[in-house]
N, C-alpha and C positions, 0 to 999 in steps of 0.2 A: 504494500500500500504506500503510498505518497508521505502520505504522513505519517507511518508508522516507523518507530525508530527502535532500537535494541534496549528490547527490556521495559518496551511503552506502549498504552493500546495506541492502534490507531485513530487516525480521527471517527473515519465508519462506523470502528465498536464502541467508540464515547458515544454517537450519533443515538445507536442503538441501546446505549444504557441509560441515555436520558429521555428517552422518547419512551420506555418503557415506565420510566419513572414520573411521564406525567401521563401516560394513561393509567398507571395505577393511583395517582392524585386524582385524577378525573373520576375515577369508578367510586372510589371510598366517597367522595363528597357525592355525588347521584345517588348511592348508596342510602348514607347516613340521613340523607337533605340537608345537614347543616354540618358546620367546621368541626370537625371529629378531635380536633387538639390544635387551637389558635396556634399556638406556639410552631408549630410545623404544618401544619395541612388546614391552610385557606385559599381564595383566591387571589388573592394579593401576596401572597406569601410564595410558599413552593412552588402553585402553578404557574405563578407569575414568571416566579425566576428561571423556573424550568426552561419553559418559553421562550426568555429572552437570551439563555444559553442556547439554546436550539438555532435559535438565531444567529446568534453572535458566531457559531460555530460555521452554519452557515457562511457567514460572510468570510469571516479567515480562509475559509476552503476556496472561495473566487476571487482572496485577494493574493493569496500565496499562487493561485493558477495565473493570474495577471502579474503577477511580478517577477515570477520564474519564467514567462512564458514558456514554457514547457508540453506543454498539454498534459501529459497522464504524469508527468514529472520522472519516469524511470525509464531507463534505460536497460536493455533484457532482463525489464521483473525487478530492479534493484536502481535504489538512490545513488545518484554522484553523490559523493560525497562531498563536493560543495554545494548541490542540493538539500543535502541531509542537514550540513552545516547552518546554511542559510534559512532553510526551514524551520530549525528551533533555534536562532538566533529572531526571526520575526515571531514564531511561535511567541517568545517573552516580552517581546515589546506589546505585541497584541494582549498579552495578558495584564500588563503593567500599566499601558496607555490607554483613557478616554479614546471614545471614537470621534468623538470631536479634534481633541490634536490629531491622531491619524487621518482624519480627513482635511483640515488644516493642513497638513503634511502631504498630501498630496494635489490639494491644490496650489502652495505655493510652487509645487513642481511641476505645473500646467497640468497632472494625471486627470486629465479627465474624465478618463472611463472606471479608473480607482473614484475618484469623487462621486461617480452617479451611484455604482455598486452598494456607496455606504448610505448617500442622500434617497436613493431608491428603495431600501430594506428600513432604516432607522428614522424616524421621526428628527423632525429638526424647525425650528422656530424659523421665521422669515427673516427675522433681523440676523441668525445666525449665520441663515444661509447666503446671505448678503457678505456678512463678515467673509464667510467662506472666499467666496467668491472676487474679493476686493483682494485676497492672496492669489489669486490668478493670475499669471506674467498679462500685461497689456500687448491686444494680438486681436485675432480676426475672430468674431463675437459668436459666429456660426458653428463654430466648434464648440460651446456648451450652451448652445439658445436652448437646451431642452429642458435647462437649471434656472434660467435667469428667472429673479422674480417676477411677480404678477399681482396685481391690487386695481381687480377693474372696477369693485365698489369695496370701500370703506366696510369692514368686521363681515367682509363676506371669505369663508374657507375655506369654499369648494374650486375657487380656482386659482389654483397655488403655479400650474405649470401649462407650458404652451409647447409640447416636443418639437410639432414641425410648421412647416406650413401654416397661416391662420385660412389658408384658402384650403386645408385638408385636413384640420384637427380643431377641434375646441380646447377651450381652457381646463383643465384634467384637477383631481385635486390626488392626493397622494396614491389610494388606493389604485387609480385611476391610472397614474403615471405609471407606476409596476407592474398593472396589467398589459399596457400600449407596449413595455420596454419586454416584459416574458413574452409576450404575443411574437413579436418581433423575432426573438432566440428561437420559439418554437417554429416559425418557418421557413427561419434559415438552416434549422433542424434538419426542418422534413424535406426539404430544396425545393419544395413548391407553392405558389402562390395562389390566391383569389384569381379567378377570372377578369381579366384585363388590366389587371394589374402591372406593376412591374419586377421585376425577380428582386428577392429584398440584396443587397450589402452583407455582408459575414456582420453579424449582430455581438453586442456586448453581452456576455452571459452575465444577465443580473438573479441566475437561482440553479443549483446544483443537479437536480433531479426534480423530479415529478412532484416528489414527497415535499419536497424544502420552498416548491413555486406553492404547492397548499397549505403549508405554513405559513408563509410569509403574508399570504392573502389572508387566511384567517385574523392573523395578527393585525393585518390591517383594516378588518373589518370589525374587531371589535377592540381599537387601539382605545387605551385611558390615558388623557391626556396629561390627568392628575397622579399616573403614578411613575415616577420617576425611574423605576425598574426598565420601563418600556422607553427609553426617550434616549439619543443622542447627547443631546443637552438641554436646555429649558422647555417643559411643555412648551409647545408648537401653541401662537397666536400669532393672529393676522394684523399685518401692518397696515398703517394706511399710507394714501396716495400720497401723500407727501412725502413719507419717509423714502416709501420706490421711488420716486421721481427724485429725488435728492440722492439715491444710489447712480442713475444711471446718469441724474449730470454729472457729477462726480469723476464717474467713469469716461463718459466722451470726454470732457476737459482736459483729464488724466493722458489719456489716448492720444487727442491733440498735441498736447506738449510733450510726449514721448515718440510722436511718429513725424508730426507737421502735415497730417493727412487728413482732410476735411470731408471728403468722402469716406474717410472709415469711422470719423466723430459723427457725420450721421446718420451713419449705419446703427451704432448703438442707441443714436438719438431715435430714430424710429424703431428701433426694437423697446425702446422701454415705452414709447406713446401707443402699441401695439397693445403691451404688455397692461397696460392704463387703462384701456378700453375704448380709445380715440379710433375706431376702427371701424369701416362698413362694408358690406358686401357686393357682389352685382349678378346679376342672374348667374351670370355663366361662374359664378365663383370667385372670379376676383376679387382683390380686395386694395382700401385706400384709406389712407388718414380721412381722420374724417372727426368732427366737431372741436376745430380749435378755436371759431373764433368766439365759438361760449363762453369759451375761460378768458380769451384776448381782451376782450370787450369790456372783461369783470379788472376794477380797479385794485381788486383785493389777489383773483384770479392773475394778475400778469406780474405782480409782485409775489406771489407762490411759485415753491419751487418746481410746480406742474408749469407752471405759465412761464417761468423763464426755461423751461426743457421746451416749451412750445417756441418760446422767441428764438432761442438758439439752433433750432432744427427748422425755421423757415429762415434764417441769417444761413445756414449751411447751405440748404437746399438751393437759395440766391446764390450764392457763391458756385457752387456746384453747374448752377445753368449757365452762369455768368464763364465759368470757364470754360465749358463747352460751346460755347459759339467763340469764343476768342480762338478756339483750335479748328473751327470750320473753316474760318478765311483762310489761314495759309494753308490748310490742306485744299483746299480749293483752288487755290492760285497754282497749285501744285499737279493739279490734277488737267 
Protein backbone atom coordinates (compact mmCIF):
# COMPACT_ATOMS: atom_id res chain seq x y z
CA UNK A 1 0.00 0.00 0.00
CA UNK A 2 1.04 3.72 -0.55
CA UNK A 3 0.88 4.56 2.73
CA UNK A 4 1.73 1.69 4.55
CA UNK A 5 5.19 1.75 6.09
CA UNK A 6 7.01 -1.08 8.22
CA UNK A 7 5.46 -1.84 11.36
CA UNK A 8 2.21 0.72 10.45
CA UNK A 9 -1.23 0.16 9.40
CA UNK A 10 -1.87 1.44 6.27
CA UNK A 11 -3.95 4.38 5.50
CA UNK A 12 -6.86 1.74 3.94
CA UNK A 13 -6.95 -0.29 7.32
CA UNK A 14 -7.05 3.10 9.44
CA UNK A 15 -9.94 3.83 6.76
CA UNK A 16 -11.48 0.64 7.66
CA UNK A 17 -11.19 0.87 11.45
CA UNK A 18 -12.65 4.12 11.68
CA UNK A 19 -15.51 3.67 9.44
CA UNK A 20 -16.35 0.75 11.51
CA UNK A 21 -16.18 2.79 14.41
CA UNK A 22 -18.71 5.19 13.54
CA UNK A 23 -21.00 2.77 12.21
CA UNK A 24 -20.86 1.18 15.51
CA UNK A 25 -21.46 4.89 17.08
CA UNK A 26 -24.32 5.04 14.79
CA UNK A 27 -26.11 1.62 15.75
CA UNK A 28 -25.78 2.13 19.64
CA UNK A 29 -27.32 5.68 19.48
CA UNK A 30 -30.52 4.26 16.82
CA UNK A 31 -30.37 1.64 19.23
CA UNK A 32 -30.49 3.39 22.61
CA UNK A 33 -32.43 6.70 21.19
CA UNK A 34 -30.57 8.62 23.25
CA UNK A 35 -26.50 9.20 24.37
CA UNK A 36 -25.71 5.92 25.87
CA UNK A 37 -22.59 7.74 27.97
CA UNK A 38 -22.06 11.68 27.10
CA UNK A 39 -18.73 11.39 27.95
CA UNK A 40 -17.82 9.00 24.70
CA UNK A 41 -20.93 8.27 22.44
CA UNK A 42 -23.00 11.45 21.35
CA UNK A 43 -23.34 13.25 18.33
CA UNK A 44 -21.16 15.96 18.71
CA UNK A 45 -18.77 13.98 20.27
CA UNK A 46 -17.20 10.43 18.80
CA UNK A 47 -19.51 10.61 15.72
CA UNK A 48 -18.50 13.89 15.07
CA UNK A 49 -14.91 13.27 15.28
CA UNK A 50 -15.03 10.12 13.61
CA UNK A 51 -16.38 11.91 10.62
CA UNK A 52 -14.14 14.47 10.46
CA UNK A 53 -11.06 11.94 10.79
CA UNK A 54 -12.71 10.19 7.96
CA UNK A 55 -12.24 13.16 6.28
CA UNK A 56 -9.38 14.41 7.04
CA UNK A 57 -7.84 11.19 6.07
CA UNK A 58 -9.45 11.44 3.09
CA UNK A 59 -7.91 14.43 2.19
CA UNK A 60 -4.08 13.53 3.11
CA UNK A 61 -4.69 10.46 0.68
CA UNK A 62 -5.32 13.24 -2.45
CA UNK A 63 -2.82 15.57 -1.18
CA UNK A 64 0.07 13.11 -0.75
CA UNK A 65 -1.22 11.77 -4.46
CA UNK A 66 -0.90 15.55 -5.70
CA UNK A 67 2.38 16.19 -4.27
CA UNK A 68 4.13 12.91 -5.01
CA UNK A 69 2.54 12.81 -8.27
CA UNK A 70 2.87 9.45 -8.55
CA UNK A 71 -0.26 7.90 -9.07
CA UNK A 72 -0.51 4.57 -7.03
CA UNK A 73 2.85 5.98 -5.52
CA UNK A 74 4.85 2.35 -5.81
CA UNK A 75 6.86 1.03 -7.93
CA UNK A 76 6.70 -3.10 -8.48
CA UNK A 77 4.35 -3.24 -5.37
CA UNK A 78 6.99 -1.29 -3.17
CA UNK A 79 7.79 2.46 -1.84
CA UNK A 80 10.85 4.45 -3.09
CA UNK A 81 12.19 5.11 -0.46
CA UNK A 82 12.03 8.70 -0.98
CA UNK A 83 8.49 8.04 -1.21
CA UNK A 84 8.26 6.30 1.86
CA UNK A 85 10.57 9.18 3.30
CA UNK A 86 8.41 11.87 2.15
CA UNK A 87 5.21 10.38 2.92
CA UNK A 88 5.76 10.27 6.73
CA UNK A 89 7.71 13.30 6.74
CA UNK A 90 4.12 15.02 5.25
CA UNK A 91 2.20 12.38 7.14
CA UNK A 92 3.54 14.70 10.49
CA UNK A 93 3.19 17.99 9.21
CA UNK A 94 -0.54 16.92 8.35
CA UNK A 95 -0.95 15.63 11.79
CA UNK A 96 0.66 18.77 13.45
CA UNK A 97 -0.70 21.53 11.17
CA UNK A 98 -4.35 23.23 10.97
CA UNK A 99 -5.63 22.83 7.56
CA UNK A 100 -5.97 26.23 7.36
CA UNK A 101 -1.97 26.82 7.39
CA UNK A 102 -1.61 23.95 4.94
CA UNK A 103 -3.95 25.42 2.75
CA UNK A 104 -2.30 28.88 3.32
CA UNK A 105 0.78 26.99 2.32
CA UNK A 106 -0.31 26.12 -0.75
CA UNK A 107 -1.77 28.98 -1.81
CA UNK A 108 1.09 31.02 -1.28
CA UNK A 109 2.80 28.46 -3.74
CA UNK A 110 0.10 29.24 -6.52
CA UNK A 111 -1.03 25.13 -5.65
CA UNK A 112 -4.05 25.56 -6.89
CA UNK A 113 -5.47 22.21 -7.25
CA UNK A 114 -3.94 21.42 -3.50
CA UNK A 115 -6.01 24.63 -2.53
CA UNK A 116 -9.54 23.44 -4.18
CA UNK A 117 -8.92 19.72 -2.68
CA UNK A 118 -8.80 21.29 0.99
CA UNK A 119 -11.59 24.47 0.16
CA UNK A 120 -13.78 21.71 -1.64
CA UNK A 121 -13.87 18.83 1.32
CA UNK A 122 -13.50 21.44 4.57
CA UNK A 123 -15.73 24.39 5.29
CA UNK A 124 -14.17 27.62 5.36
CA UNK A 125 -15.49 31.30 6.13
CA UNK A 126 -15.51 33.86 3.11
CA UNK A 127 -13.40 36.39 4.62
CA UNK A 128 -10.81 33.32 5.18
CA UNK A 129 -11.10 32.32 1.95
CA UNK A 130 -10.37 35.80 0.69
CA UNK A 131 -7.37 35.66 3.15
CA UNK A 132 -6.40 32.47 1.34
CA UNK A 133 -6.49 33.78 -1.79
CA UNK A 134 -4.77 37.38 -1.33
CA UNK A 135 -1.59 34.58 -0.76
CA UNK A 136 -1.97 33.70 -4.34
CA UNK A 137 1.33 34.99 -6.43
CA UNK A 138 -0.47 37.81 -8.62
CA UNK A 139 -1.13 36.06 -12.37
CA UNK A 140 -3.96 35.21 -14.74
CA UNK A 141 -7.27 35.06 -12.48
CA UNK A 142 -8.77 32.19 -14.65
CA UNK A 143 -6.61 29.64 -13.06
CA UNK A 144 -8.78 29.79 -9.77
CA UNK A 145 -12.10 31.77 -10.93
CA UNK A 146 -13.74 28.52 -9.47
CA UNK A 147 -12.48 29.80 -5.78
CA UNK A 148 -12.96 33.57 -6.09
CA UNK A 149 -15.43 34.90 -3.83
CA UNK A 150 -19.15 35.68 -4.47
CA UNK A 151 -21.68 38.01 -2.53
CA UNK A 152 -24.52 38.62 -5.07
CA UNK A 153 -26.83 39.66 -2.11
CA UNK A 154 -25.89 40.63 1.24
CA UNK A 155 -26.36 37.39 4.24
CA UNK A 156 -27.35 35.23 1.40
CA UNK A 157 -25.07 31.59 1.48
CA UNK A 158 -26.09 29.78 -1.17
CA UNK A 159 -23.94 31.39 -3.52
CA UNK A 160 -20.53 31.00 -2.39
CA UNK A 161 -18.92 29.92 -5.98
CA UNK A 162 -19.11 30.42 -9.74
CA UNK A 163 -16.69 27.40 -11.35
CA UNK A 164 -17.09 28.26 -14.98
CA UNK A 165 -18.74 30.15 -17.32
CA UNK A 166 -21.80 32.53 -15.97
CA UNK A 167 -23.13 31.73 -19.42
CA UNK A 168 -22.91 27.70 -18.21
CA UNK A 169 -23.13 27.44 -14.53
CA UNK A 170 -24.95 29.27 -11.65
CA UNK A 171 -23.73 30.49 -8.52
CA UNK A 172 -23.16 26.85 -6.40
CA UNK A 173 -22.94 27.06 -2.79
CA UNK A 174 -20.41 24.56 -1.15
CA UNK A 175 -22.22 21.30 -1.37
CA UNK A 176 -22.92 22.26 -4.78
CA UNK A 177 -19.38 23.04 -5.72
CA UNK A 178 -18.15 19.33 -4.80
CA UNK A 179 -20.67 17.81 -6.46
CA UNK A 180 -19.90 20.08 -10.02
CA UNK A 181 -15.97 19.30 -9.03
CA UNK A 182 -16.74 14.97 -8.23
CA UNK A 183 -19.03 15.02 -11.36
CA UNK A 184 -16.27 16.21 -13.38
CA UNK A 185 -13.58 13.33 -11.95
CA UNK A 186 -16.34 10.88 -12.55
CA UNK A 187 -16.39 11.56 -16.35
CA UNK A 188 -13.07 11.95 -16.88
CA UNK A 189 -13.28 8.58 -15.09
CA UNK A 190 -15.59 6.82 -17.35
CA UNK A 191 -13.95 8.91 -20.64
CA UNK A 192 -17.40 9.65 -21.76
CA UNK A 193 -19.46 12.57 -21.96
CA UNK A 194 -23.27 13.80 -22.16
CA UNK A 195 -24.43 14.08 -25.58
CA UNK A 196 -23.06 17.08 -27.34
CA UNK A 197 -21.15 17.81 -25.06
CA UNK A 198 -17.46 18.24 -25.16
CA UNK A 199 -14.99 15.40 -23.93
CA UNK A 200 -14.07 16.98 -20.33
CA UNK A 201 -9.95 17.89 -19.56
CA UNK A 202 -8.01 15.19 -17.14
CA UNK A 203 -10.16 16.41 -13.92
CA UNK A 204 -8.67 17.23 -10.29
CA UNK A 205 -9.57 14.40 -8.11
CA UNK A 206 -11.23 16.06 -5.28
CA UNK A 207 -12.57 12.22 -3.44
CA UNK A 208 -10.76 8.88 -3.29
CA UNK A 209 -13.23 6.39 -4.05
CA UNK A 210 -16.96 5.98 -4.24
CA UNK A 211 -17.04 5.43 -0.46
CA UNK A 212 -15.01 8.99 0.48
CA UNK A 213 -17.39 11.06 -2.62
CA UNK A 214 -20.42 9.69 -0.05
CA UNK A 215 -18.98 10.81 2.61
CA UNK A 216 -17.99 13.87 1.84
CA UNK A 217 -21.57 14.64 0.54
CA UNK A 218 -23.08 13.55 3.43
CA UNK A 219 -20.82 15.71 5.43
CA UNK A 220 -21.95 18.28 3.45
CA UNK A 221 -25.26 17.92 3.73
CA UNK A 222 -25.74 17.81 7.14
CA UNK A 223 -22.43 20.34 7.97
CA UNK A 224 -22.91 22.36 11.61
CA UNK A 225 -21.71 25.27 11.35
CA UNK A 226 -21.42 25.65 15.00
CA UNK A 227 -19.23 22.85 15.62
CA UNK A 228 -15.87 23.46 15.38
CA UNK A 229 -14.84 19.69 14.85
CA UNK A 230 -16.36 20.15 11.31
CA UNK A 231 -14.64 23.41 10.13
CA UNK A 232 -11.39 24.42 8.58
CA UNK A 233 -11.24 27.40 10.45
CA UNK A 234 -14.01 29.85 11.65
CA UNK A 235 -17.71 28.79 11.13
CA UNK A 236 -18.36 29.79 7.59
CA UNK A 237 -20.44 33.35 7.34
CA UNK A 238 -21.31 35.26 4.40
CA UNK A 239 -19.76 38.44 3.67
CA UNK A 240 -21.11 41.39 2.25
CA UNK A 241 -20.74 43.23 -0.93
CA UNK A 242 -18.54 45.53 0.38
CA UNK A 243 -16.07 43.49 1.91
CA UNK A 244 -15.90 41.35 -1.81
CA UNK A 245 -15.71 44.32 -3.73
CA UNK A 246 -12.85 45.66 -1.44
CA UNK A 247 -11.02 42.02 -2.15
CA UNK A 248 -11.19 42.38 -5.76
CA UNK A 249 -10.14 46.02 -5.85
CA UNK A 250 -7.42 45.40 -3.81
CA UNK A 251 -6.45 42.70 -6.13
CA UNK A 252 -6.79 44.56 -9.62
CA UNK A 253 -4.67 47.52 -8.05
CA UNK A 254 -2.29 44.99 -6.71
CA UNK A 255 -2.09 43.22 -10.33
CA UNK A 256 -1.78 46.66 -11.95
CA UNK A 257 1.20 47.78 -10.12
CA UNK A 258 2.95 44.28 -10.35
CA UNK A 259 2.23 43.74 -14.04
CA UNK A 260 1.45 47.45 -15.68
CA UNK A 261 -1.22 45.52 -17.55
CA UNK A 262 -4.74 47.10 -17.64
CA UNK A 263 -6.38 44.40 -19.58
CA UNK A 264 -5.42 41.95 -16.92
CA UNK A 265 -6.61 44.61 -13.96
CA UNK A 266 -9.97 44.38 -15.77
CA UNK A 267 -10.08 41.08 -16.11
CA UNK A 268 -10.38 40.80 -12.36
CA UNK A 269 -12.40 43.85 -12.23
CA UNK A 270 -15.08 42.07 -14.19
CA UNK A 271 -14.69 38.93 -12.49
CA UNK A 272 -15.53 40.24 -9.09
CA UNK A 273 -18.62 42.74 -10.68
CA UNK A 274 -19.78 39.12 -12.00
CA UNK A 275 -19.10 37.68 -8.96
CA UNK A 276 -21.52 40.87 -7.31
CA UNK A 277 -24.35 40.15 -9.25
CA UNK A 278 -23.82 43.01 -11.83
CA UNK A 279 -24.61 40.55 -14.50
CA UNK A 280 -27.53 39.76 -17.28
CA UNK A 281 -28.20 37.39 -19.76
CA UNK A 282 -29.40 37.10 -23.44
CA UNK A 283 -31.58 34.58 -25.03
CA UNK A 284 -28.93 32.73 -26.80
CA UNK A 285 -26.91 32.76 -23.36
CA UNK A 286 -24.63 35.37 -23.35
CA UNK A 287 -23.94 37.30 -20.97
CA UNK A 288 -23.00 41.24 -19.90
CA UNK A 289 -22.23 43.60 -17.05
CA UNK A 290 -25.12 44.94 -16.42
CA UNK A 291 -26.76 47.48 -13.66
CA UNK A 292 -23.97 49.91 -12.88
CA UNK A 293 -25.27 52.98 -13.36
CA UNK A 294 -27.79 52.04 -10.18
CA UNK A 295 -24.94 52.27 -7.84
CA UNK A 296 -23.15 55.27 -10.35
CA UNK A 297 -25.86 57.44 -9.86
CA UNK A 298 -26.06 56.77 -5.86
CA UNK A 299 -23.81 59.48 -4.20
CA UNK A 300 -23.32 57.09 -1.36
CA UNK A 301 -23.13 54.07 -4.16
CA UNK A 302 -19.97 55.77 -6.13
CA UNK A 303 -18.00 56.45 -2.91
CA UNK A 304 -18.48 52.58 -1.89
CA UNK A 305 -16.03 50.33 -2.44
CA UNK A 306 -18.66 48.42 -5.11
CA UNK A 307 -18.97 51.93 -6.86
CA UNK A 308 -15.32 52.71 -7.05
CA UNK A 309 -14.65 48.75 -8.56
CA UNK A 310 -17.45 50.07 -10.96
CA UNK A 311 -15.42 53.58 -11.77
CA UNK A 312 -12.32 51.65 -12.09
CA UNK A 313 -13.44 48.83 -14.55
CA UNK A 314 -15.35 51.56 -16.81
CA UNK A 315 -11.68 53.95 -16.53
CA UNK A 316 -10.14 50.34 -17.62
CA UNK A 317 -12.41 49.28 -20.16
CA UNK A 318 -11.95 53.23 -21.72
CA UNK A 319 -8.47 52.78 -21.65
CA UNK A 320 -8.72 49.30 -23.14
CA UNK A 321 -10.85 50.71 -26.22
CA UNK A 322 -8.84 53.63 -26.36
CA UNK A 323 -5.80 51.57 -27.17
CA UNK A 324 -7.31 49.60 -29.60
CA UNK A 325 -8.19 51.94 -32.01
CA UNK A 326 -4.78 53.67 -31.51
CA UNK A 327 -3.34 50.06 -32.80
CA UNK A 328 -5.89 50.13 -35.95
CA UNK A 329 -4.26 53.02 -37.61
CA UNK A 330 -0.93 51.82 -38.11
CA UNK A 331 -1.92 48.45 -38.69
CA UNK A 332 -3.98 49.94 -41.34
CA UNK A 333 -1.60 52.11 -42.82
CA UNK A 334 0.35 48.86 -42.98
CA UNK A 335 -1.98 46.98 -44.56
Amino acid sequence: EKTEFKGCLSLENLLVIFKEALARCDGLEEESGVEADPHWLSSRNASSQLRNAIRRLGTFHLLLDHFTATGSGTVNGQIPPSSELYSRRFLCEFRQESLIDIASCAAAKGDIDALTVLLARHPVSMRDRMELLDLVPLGEISLYEHLLPCCVTDGREDAQFLPTSPSKANFLDALQLFTFLSDLQLQSRRGSTKSGEEAPPPALAIFTDDADREHVMHFWEGVDNDDPATTISDPPSASTKEEVATWYLKRAIDLHNETGQVLSMKEVLEAGLIRLGFISFADDGAYEISGLNDVSKSREGSQSAVGKLIYLYSAASLFCHILVDKLKQPLSYNC
